[in-house]
N, C-alpha and C positions, 0 to 999 in steps of 0.2 A: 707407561704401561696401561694406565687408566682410555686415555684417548684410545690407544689399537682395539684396545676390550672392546671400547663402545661403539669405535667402527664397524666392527664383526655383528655386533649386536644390529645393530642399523641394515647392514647389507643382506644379512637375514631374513629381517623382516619383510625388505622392499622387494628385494628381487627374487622373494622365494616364490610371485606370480608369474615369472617370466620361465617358461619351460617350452619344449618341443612336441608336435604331434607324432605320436607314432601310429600307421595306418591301423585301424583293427584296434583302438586304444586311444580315445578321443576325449580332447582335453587333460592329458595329463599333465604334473606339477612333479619334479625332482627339489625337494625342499632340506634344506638343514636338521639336523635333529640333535639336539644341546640345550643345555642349561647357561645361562648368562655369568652364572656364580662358580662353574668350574667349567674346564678346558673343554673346549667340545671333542665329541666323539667321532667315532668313524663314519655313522650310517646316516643317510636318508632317506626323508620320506618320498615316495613313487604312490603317485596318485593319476587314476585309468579310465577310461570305459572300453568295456571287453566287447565284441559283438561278432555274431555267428558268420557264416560263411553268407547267407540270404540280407545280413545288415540290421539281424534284429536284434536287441541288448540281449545278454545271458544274465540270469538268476543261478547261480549255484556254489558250490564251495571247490574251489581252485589253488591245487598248488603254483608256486611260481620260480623261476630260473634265470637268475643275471649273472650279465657276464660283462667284462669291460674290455674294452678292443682299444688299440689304437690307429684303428684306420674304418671309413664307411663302410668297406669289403675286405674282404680276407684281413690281410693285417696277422696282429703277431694279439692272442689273448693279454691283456695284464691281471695279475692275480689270479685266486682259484673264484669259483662261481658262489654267488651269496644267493643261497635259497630262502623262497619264504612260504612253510606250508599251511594249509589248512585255510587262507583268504577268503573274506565270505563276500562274493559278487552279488550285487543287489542291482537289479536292473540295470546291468552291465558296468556299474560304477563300484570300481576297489582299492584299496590304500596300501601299502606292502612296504614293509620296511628293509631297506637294501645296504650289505654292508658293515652291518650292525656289529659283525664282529669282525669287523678288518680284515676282510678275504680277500679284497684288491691289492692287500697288501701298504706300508706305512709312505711310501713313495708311487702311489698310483696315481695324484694329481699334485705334480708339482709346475703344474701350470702348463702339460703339454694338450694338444688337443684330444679329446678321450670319446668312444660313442658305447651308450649302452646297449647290449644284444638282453631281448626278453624272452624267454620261452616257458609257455603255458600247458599243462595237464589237471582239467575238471574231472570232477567226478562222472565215471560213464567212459574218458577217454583211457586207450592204451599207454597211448606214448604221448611225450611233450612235443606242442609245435611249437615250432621256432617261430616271431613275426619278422617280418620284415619290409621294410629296411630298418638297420641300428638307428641309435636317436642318440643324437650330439648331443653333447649333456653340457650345459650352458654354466652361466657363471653361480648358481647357486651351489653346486659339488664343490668347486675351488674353493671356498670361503673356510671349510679345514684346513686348505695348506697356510691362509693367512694368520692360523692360530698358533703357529708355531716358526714366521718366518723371520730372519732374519733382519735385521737392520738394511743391510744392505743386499736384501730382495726386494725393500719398501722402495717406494717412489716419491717426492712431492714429501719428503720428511721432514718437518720445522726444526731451524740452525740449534734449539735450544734441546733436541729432545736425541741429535747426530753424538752425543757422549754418554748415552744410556743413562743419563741424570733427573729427573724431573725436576725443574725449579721452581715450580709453583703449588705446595702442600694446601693450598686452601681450596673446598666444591663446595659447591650449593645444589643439591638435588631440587630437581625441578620437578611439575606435576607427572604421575606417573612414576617417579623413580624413586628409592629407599637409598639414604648413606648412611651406613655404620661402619666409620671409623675413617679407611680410606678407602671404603669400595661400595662401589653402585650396584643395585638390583631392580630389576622391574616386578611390579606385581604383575601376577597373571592371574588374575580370581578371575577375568572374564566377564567381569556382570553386565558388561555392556555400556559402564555409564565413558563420562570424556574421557577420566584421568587413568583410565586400566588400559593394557593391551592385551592384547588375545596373546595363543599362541600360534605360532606361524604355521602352522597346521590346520587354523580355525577356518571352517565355510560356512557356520549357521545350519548347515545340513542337519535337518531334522529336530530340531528347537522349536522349542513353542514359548510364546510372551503374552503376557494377559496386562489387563489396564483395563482404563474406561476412557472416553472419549472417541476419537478418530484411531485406529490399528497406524496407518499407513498412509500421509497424506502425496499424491504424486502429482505432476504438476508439468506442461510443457513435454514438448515432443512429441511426436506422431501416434504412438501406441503407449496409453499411459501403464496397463501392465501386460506384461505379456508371457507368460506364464503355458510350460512344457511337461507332459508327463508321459508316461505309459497306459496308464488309466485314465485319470483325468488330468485337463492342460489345467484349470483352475476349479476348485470345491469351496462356493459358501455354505456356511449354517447359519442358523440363528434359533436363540432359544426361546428368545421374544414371541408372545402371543397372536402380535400381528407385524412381526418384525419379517423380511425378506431374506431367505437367501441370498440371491443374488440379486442388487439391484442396479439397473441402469438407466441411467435418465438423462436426456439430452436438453441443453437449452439453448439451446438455437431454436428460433419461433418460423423458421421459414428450411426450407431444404429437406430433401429424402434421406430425413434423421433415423436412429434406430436405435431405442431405448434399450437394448440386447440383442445382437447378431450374430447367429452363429452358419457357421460355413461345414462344412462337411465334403471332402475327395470321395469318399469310400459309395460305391455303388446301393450298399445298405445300409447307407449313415445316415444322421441326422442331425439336422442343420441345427434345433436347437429342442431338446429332449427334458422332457418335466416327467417326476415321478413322485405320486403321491401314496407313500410308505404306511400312511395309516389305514388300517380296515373300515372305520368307523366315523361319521362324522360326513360333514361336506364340503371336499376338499377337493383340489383342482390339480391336474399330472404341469398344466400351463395353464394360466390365466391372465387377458387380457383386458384392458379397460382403455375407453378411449372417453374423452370430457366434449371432443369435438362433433357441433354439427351433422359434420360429414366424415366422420372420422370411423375408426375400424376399432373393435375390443381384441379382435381377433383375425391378424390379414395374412393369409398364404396364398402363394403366386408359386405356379409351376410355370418356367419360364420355355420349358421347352417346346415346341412349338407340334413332336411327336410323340409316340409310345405311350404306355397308360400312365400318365404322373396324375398326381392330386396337388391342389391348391390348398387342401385340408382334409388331412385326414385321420382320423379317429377309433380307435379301438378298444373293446372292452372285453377283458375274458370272464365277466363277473356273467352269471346267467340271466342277471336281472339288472347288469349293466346298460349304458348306451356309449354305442361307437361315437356319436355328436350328438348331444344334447344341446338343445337352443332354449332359453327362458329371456320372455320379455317381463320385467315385473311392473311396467309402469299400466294403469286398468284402463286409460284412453289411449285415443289418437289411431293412426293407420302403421302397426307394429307387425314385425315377423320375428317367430322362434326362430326361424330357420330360413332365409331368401338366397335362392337359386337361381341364377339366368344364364341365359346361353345364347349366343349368337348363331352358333353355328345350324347348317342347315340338317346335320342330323345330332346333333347337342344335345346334352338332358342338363334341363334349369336344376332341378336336384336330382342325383341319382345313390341310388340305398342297394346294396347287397349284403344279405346276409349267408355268408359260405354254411353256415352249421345245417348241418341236414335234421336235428331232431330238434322239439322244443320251441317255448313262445314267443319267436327271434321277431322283429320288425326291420323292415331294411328303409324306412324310414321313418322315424317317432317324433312330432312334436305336441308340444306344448304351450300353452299362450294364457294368460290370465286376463288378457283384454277385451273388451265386451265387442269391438272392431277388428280386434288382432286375427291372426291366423298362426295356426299351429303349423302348419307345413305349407308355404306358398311360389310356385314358382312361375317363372314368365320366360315365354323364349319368343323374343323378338323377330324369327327372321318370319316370314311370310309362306316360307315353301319350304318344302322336304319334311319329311316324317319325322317330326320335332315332338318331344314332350315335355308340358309345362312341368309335371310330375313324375317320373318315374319310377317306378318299382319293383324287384325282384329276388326271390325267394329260394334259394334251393332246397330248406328244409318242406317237408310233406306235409309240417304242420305249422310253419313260417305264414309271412304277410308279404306280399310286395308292398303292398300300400293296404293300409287298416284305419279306417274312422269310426269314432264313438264320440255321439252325442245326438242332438233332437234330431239331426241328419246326417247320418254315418257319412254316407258319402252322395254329394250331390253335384249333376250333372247340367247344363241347361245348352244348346247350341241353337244360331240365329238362322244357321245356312239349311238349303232346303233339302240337301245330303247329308247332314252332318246328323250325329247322335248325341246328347246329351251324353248318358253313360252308353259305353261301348266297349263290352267283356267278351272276351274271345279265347277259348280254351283250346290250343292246339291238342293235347293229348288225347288218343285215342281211349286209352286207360287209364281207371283212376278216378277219385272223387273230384269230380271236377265241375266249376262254377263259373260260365260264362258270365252271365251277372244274378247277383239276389240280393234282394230287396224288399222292402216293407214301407207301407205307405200309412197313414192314418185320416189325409186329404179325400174329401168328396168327391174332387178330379183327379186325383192321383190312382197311376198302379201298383197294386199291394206288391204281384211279380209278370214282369215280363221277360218271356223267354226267346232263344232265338234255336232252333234247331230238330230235332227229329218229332218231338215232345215240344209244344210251345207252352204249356202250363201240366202236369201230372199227377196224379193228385192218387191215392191210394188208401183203405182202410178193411183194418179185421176184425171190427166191430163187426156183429149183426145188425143193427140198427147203425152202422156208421156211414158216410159216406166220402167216396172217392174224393171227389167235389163236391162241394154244396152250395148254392146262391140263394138269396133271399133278398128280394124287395121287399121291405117294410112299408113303403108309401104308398099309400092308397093314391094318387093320384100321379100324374106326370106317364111317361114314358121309361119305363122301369123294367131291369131284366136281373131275374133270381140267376141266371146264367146267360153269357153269352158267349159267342165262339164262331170263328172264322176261320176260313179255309182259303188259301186261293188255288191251291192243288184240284185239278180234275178226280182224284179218289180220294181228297182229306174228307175228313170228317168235322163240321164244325156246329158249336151250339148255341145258339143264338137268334134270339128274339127280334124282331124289326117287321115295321109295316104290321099288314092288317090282319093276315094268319099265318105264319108259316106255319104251324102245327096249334092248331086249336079246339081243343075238346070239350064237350060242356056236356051234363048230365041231369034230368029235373029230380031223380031219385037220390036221397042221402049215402044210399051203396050204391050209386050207379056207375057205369064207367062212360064218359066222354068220350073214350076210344078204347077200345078194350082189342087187343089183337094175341093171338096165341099158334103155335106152331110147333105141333106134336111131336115133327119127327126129330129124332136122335142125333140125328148127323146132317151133314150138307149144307149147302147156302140158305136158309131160312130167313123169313121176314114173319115179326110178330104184327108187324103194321109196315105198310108198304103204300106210300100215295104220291101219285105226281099228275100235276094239272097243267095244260098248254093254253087254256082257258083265261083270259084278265080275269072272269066270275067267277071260274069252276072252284073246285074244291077235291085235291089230291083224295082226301079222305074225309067224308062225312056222315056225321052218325047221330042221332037224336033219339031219345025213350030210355027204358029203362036197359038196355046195355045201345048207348050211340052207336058204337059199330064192333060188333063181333066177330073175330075171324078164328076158325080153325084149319088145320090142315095137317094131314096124315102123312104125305108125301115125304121125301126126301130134301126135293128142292121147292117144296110149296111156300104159299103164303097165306099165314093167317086172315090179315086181311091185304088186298093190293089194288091201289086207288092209282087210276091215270085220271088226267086233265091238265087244262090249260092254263087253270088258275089254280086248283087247290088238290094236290094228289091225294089228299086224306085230309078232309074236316070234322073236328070229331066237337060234340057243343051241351057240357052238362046244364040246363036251364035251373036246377036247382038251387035256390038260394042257402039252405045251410045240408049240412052233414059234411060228408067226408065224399066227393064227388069227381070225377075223372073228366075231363075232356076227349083226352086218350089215355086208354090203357092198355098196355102190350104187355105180353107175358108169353114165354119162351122154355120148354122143358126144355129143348134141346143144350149139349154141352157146346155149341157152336152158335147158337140162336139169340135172335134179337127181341126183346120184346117191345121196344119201338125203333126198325131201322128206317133214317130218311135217305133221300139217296138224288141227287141233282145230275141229269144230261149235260146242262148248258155249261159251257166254259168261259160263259162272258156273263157279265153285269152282277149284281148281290143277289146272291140266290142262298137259298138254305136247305139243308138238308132236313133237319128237324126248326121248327118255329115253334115257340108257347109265349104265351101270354094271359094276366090271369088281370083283371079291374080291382077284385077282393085284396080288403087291406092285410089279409094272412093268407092268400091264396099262392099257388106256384107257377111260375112260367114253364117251367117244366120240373117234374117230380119224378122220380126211378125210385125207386125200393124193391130189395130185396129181402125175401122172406126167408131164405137159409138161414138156421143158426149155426153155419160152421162152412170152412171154404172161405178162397179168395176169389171175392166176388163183388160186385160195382153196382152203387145206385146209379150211378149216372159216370161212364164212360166214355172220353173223346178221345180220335184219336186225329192225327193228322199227317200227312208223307210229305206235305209243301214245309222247305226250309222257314219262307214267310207264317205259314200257318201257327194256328193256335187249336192244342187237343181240347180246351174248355177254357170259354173267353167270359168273365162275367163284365158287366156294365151296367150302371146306372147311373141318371143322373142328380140325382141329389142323396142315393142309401149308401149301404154298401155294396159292393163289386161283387167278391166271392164269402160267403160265409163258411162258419164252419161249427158243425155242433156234435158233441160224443157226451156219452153219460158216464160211459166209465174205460173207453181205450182211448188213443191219441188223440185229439182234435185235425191235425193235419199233420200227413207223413208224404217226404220227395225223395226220391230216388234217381239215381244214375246208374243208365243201361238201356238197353233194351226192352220193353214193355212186353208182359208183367215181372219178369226180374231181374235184377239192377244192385246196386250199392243204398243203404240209407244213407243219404245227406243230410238232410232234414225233417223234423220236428219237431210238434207241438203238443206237450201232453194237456189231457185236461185240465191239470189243476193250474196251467200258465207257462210251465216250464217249458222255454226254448232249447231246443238243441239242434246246432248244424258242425256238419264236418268242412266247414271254410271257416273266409272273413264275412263278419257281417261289414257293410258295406251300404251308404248312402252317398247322393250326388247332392250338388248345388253349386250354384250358379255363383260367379264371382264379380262383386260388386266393382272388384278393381278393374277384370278385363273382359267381364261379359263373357267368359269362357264356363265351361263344363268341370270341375274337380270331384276329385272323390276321395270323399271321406272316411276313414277305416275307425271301426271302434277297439277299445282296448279290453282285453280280456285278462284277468284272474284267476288262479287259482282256490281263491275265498270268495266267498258270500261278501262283498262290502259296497256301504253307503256312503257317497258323502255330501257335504256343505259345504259353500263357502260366504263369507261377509267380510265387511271391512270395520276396523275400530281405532281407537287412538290411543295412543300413550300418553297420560297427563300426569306431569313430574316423576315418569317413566314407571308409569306402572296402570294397568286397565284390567276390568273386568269384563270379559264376554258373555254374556247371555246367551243360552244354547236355544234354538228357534223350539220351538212347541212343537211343530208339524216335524220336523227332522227326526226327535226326540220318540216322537212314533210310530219310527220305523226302525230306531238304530237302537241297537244293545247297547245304551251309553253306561249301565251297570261297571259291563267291562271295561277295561283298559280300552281308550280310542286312541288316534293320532293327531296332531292338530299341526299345521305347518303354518310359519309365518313369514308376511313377506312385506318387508320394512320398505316404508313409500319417504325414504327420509335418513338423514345420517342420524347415529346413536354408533354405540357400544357394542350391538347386540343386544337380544334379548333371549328369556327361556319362560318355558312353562311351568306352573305349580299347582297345584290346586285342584285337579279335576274330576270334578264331580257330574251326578248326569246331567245337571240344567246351565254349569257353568263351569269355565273353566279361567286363572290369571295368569297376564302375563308381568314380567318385571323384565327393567333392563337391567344388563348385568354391571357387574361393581360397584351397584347402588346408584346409579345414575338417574337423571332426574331429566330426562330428555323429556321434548311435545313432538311427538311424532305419528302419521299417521302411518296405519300399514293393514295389510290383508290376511285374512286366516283360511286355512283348508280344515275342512274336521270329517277323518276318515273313521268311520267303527264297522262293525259285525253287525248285518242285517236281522233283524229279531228272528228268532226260530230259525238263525241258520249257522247261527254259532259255529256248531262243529262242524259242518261242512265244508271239506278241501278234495278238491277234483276226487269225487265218488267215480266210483265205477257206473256205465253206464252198459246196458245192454239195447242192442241195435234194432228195431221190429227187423223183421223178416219181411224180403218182397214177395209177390205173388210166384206161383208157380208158373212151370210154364205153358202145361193145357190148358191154362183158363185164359188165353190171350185172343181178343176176338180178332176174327178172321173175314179177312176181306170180302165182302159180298161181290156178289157176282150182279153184276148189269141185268137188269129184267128183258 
């Protein structure tokens, strides 16, 4: 009796893995259900996975319906139906107990062939469906009949045991089994160790094991884990400080190995997805490191050869996020935050979009701490087609395609005798818009060079202010307070060169060098008018106490109007000091010039107005306006040549264009039509820049002799900063805050100070900061020597409180007061 018991026991355990697929029901298990210590019972266990009509797993709570048949189809039922309600489906995997109470009746498996019929009703359906096909239910069902069969149902029966006797009263339980008395038990505590068994029911499903050491050592075979979910196929943590998720590491020194691989079917999946859950802190969604030469931190390859894929690509929803950030942290050598190349013939070595239409987006940001490095660098090898080493583009109103900041925003330089260093092109008709701008601080450099209706434009609503203003300082050399070019037959340009194009001299302290006036009210008027065909003559010349005088009552007169060959109007104050004119033109009229020049020729450099002054505070040419009210011009150019320039100043060793106010803007630009337009730009007095673009510098690249351009970064605060290098010595240093830095930055307040470790340690943190110093220590008391780099960011003195103020716009000129084309003499 003891041997059959343990048979049944045994047969249980082993074959209660061997079960049938039923379609719609994958993976299931028909298993025994009994206790070892009394007679087994009628039921067993039916373990499933459910799945929808589409093949997806079901989640839900499901009643269940069997039946037992003795034929694949039709056939005759045996027993009544064992239902199981209320089943909780978990990602389409269910357990059901079948049977349980003897509905198949005490003779349903007496060894003939049996199939089970299943039929299912979830919550939500009407009625139960039926699956199909039945499922032959194998030898784990039959192991009831052998708990009560007969001698002579048995097979293979030993000669000693054919007289229902047992002659042998003596066991020895072995590991795993209990004997009290004459009968065997197994424990079933399950803990996992050798000497327990589970129960035949057991899958580990949903258990969890803790230890230390290794979890799970695997070994051999092609896929060491392989691992299936709904959600995730496999999930690490870790709760270690600089412990991994997931970590994978190949050793093999040679081959296109791959430290973590991930694959992705789905048209919006991804191949291998980081997400970094903390708000706070500087932490990585993926992060890549490579030890090798030539090796990659971070390699993405769109293998497809069409369509828009990315190689890398990056996304931030934070507003002060970056889609790709690149940091080199080493301070030498030839480094990139970010390197881009492209072969192809219409390629971009980097390309940046930023889709958000409002706010301070960049569509591409780098950064570099190296005194050689480049923040953003890109190279496109091929030779031909509209390639860009950089590109950049913006769809918000207040975005960057490309934005630099530093001693040269963005700097341009090209070798070719077509080619443009910087070269800004604003399609839109509408809209604040910025072909190129730019600022210069070079003795050879242009402050702005424009390209379009307006080559330079310059506006003010000061009384005493001016539109434009030039000023040579230099008593000596070849020096122009303003200059200005036209190549247009009707531009207008100002500018100085050769020996007079407009020169007035006066020997009296009031006198005027050229003094021209033109009374009437309306019409084509000239306040001064001169043209010479003469190499000698002089358009206009005038000597005494008014050089040259003109009035005129007329409509279409002129004050004064000077023909020749050489000089249309020379005007010559001889007086060595006062306040003295050359020419002086002055205009009632609302349409009137008080000095208009005016050139025939269409060939060679000619000028419409010329000044020149030798005096070391004198003006090559001077306009003032004496209104104290009205939008109105000391000095006005205008220009209609694409090429031209409305007011060109140059000199060679001062400044280009000045500019001076005492108490309105220093310099105001606008976009539009002249006199009214949009404000872009200015300059108040007290220093304060405002423009509505990027500021934006060119420079030339050492690496390929090409033109880039550099975008500055802007703020919504007022801040300064610094940076230096220091060491850690037995992991801990003092920085000394510079003196000069210190007197510009509110270090009072709270600053920020960034570190950047040139070296392995721990980590470190900041303590201690006060305004002339601030300590670093490494953390958990370490005792490292390491060197590394500081940033130190604060609040600019006196501007503390200041975050994006409001600002209000000047206003452009009206539009009566736009001078009007003169008419040909």
């Amino acid at each position: 009796m003891h041997a059959r018991q343990l048979l049944i026991i045994i047969l249980v355990i082993v074959l209660a893995f061997f079960a049938g697929a039923v379609p719609g029901i994958a993976g299931s298990r028909a298993l025994a259900q009994s206790s070892p210590m009394a007679l087994l019972g009628t039921g067993f266990t039916y373990q499933g996975q459910l799945k929808d009509g589409s093949g997806a797993p079901i989640t839900a709570t499901c009643d269940f319906q069997f039946s037992l048949w003795d034929a694949a189809a039709d056939g005759t039922q045996i027993g009544a139906v064992s239902a199981a309600a209320g089943v909780n489906v978990a990602g389409g995997y269910f357990t059901a107990s079948v049977n349980a109470g003897g509905e198949f009746g005490a003779s349903a498996f007496a060894g003939e062939s049996r199939w089970l019929e299943v039929a299912v009703q979830c919550s939500g359906d009407t009625v139960y469906t039926t699956l199909a096909p039945r499922q032959a239910l194998t030898v784990a069902p039959y192991a009831a009949y052998a708990a009560a069969a007969p001698w002579s149902g048995l097979s293979g029966v030993p000669a000693g045991f054919a007289d229902n006797v047992d002659n042998n009263n003596t066991y020895t339980a072995g590991a795993g089994l209990s004997l009290a008395g004459a009968q065997f038990s197994v424990n079933f505590a399950g803990s996992g160790s050798a000497d327990t068994v589970s129960h035949s029911d057991h899958d580990h499903w949903g258990q969890t094991w803790s230890g230390s050491g290794t979890g799970l050592d695997l070994s051999g075979g092609t896929i060491g884990v392989y691992a299936r979910g709904s959600t995730y196929g496999l999930q690490g943590e870790s709760s270690a400080t600089d412990g991994y998720g997931v970590y994978g590491i190949v050793t093999a020194a040679s081959g296109a190995t791959y430290g973590v691989y991930g694959v992705t079917a789905s048209t919006a999946g991804r191949g291998v997805s980081g997400y970094a859950t903390a708000t706070l802190g500087v932490n990585y969604g993926v992060y890549g490191r490579s030890r090798s030469m030539g090796g990659y931190g971070l390699y993405g390859w769109a293998s497809s050869s069409t369509g828009a894929n990315y190689g890398v690509y990056g996304l931030s929803d934070s507003n002060t996020g970056y889609g790709v950030f690149g940091l080199v942290s080493t301070t030498s050598g030839t480094t990139y935050g970010v390197y881009g190349q492209s072969a192809s013939t219409s390629g971009r070595g980097v390309y940046g979009y930023v889709s958000a239409t409002t706010g301070n987006t960049y569509g591409v940001y780098g950064l570099v701490a190296s005194g050689n490095g480049r923040g953003v660098y890109g190279y496109v090898s091929a030779t031909t087609g509209t390639n860009y080493g950089v590109y950049g583009e913006s769809a918000s109103n207040s975005g960057y395609g490309v934005y630099g900041m530093g001693s040269r925003g963005v700097y341009g330089e090209s070798d070719s005798t077509t080619g443009r260093g910087v070269y800004g092109r604003a399609n839109t008709l509408t809209g604040v818009t910025s072909g190129v701008h730019g600022i210069s601080d070079s003795t050879e450099g242009y402050g702005v060079y424009g390209w379009g209706y307006y080559g330079v434009y310059g506006e003010s609503d000061m009384t005493f202010g001016r539109g434009v203003f030039g000023r040579a300082n230099a008593s000596t050399g070849i020096t122009y307070g303003v200059a200005g070019i036209s190549d247009s037959t009707e531009g207008y340009g100002v500018y100085g060169w050769g020996y007079y194009g407009v020169y007035g001299e006066s020997d009296l302290t009031s006198g005027r060098g050229v003094y021209g006036r033109a009374a009437a009210t309306t019409g084509v008027t000239s306040g001064v008018y001169g043209k010479s065909e003469s190499t000698e003559g002089y358009g206009v010349y005038g000597l005494g106490h008014w050089g040259v005088y003109g009035e005129s009552e007329t409509p279409n007169g002129r004050g004064v109007y000077g023909l020749g060959s050489y000089y249309g109007v020379y005007g010559r104050a001889s007086g060595t000091v006062g306040s003295n004119y050359g020419v002086y033109g002055q205009s009632d009229s609302t349409n009137g010039y008080g000095v208009h020049g005016y050139v025939n020729s269409t060939l060679g450099t000619n000028y419409g107005v010329y000044g020149r002054s030798l005096s070391s505070i004198g003006y090559g040419v001077y306009g003032y306006i004496s209104a104290t009210s009205g939008s109105n011009y000391g000095v006005a150019g205008q220009v209609v040549s694409s090429d031209g320039f409305g007011v060109a100043g140059y000199t060679g060793n001062g400044v280009g264009v000045g500019a001076w106010s005492n108490s309105n803007n220093l310099i105001e630009a606008y976009d539009g039509s002249f006199p009214t337009g949009t404000s872009r730009f200015y300059v108040e007095n007290d220093g304060d820049v405002f423009a509505d673009g990027t500021f934006n510098s060119f420079k030339i690249s050492a690496l390929d002799g090409a033109n880039h351009v550099l975008s500055s970064m802007q703020s919504p605060e007022v801040w300064v900063e610094d940076f230096g290098r220091a060491v850690l010595v037995e992991g801990q240093a003092v920085v000394t805050i510079a003196p000069d830095f210190a007197g510009v930055a509110n270090l009072s307040a709270d600053y920020l100070v960034f570190i950047t470790l040139e070296g392995d340690c721990q980590g470190v943190y900041i303590a201690n900061k006060t305004p002339t110093s601030f300590e670093v220590y490494e953390v958990n008391g370490g005792k490292s020597n390491v060197a590394f780099g500081y940033r130190i960011v604060a609040k600019q003195t006196g501007s503390e409180s200041v975050r994006m103020p409001d600002v209000i716009l000047p206003e452009s000129a009206v539009e009566d007061s736009q001078p009007q084309e003169a008419a040909q003499p």
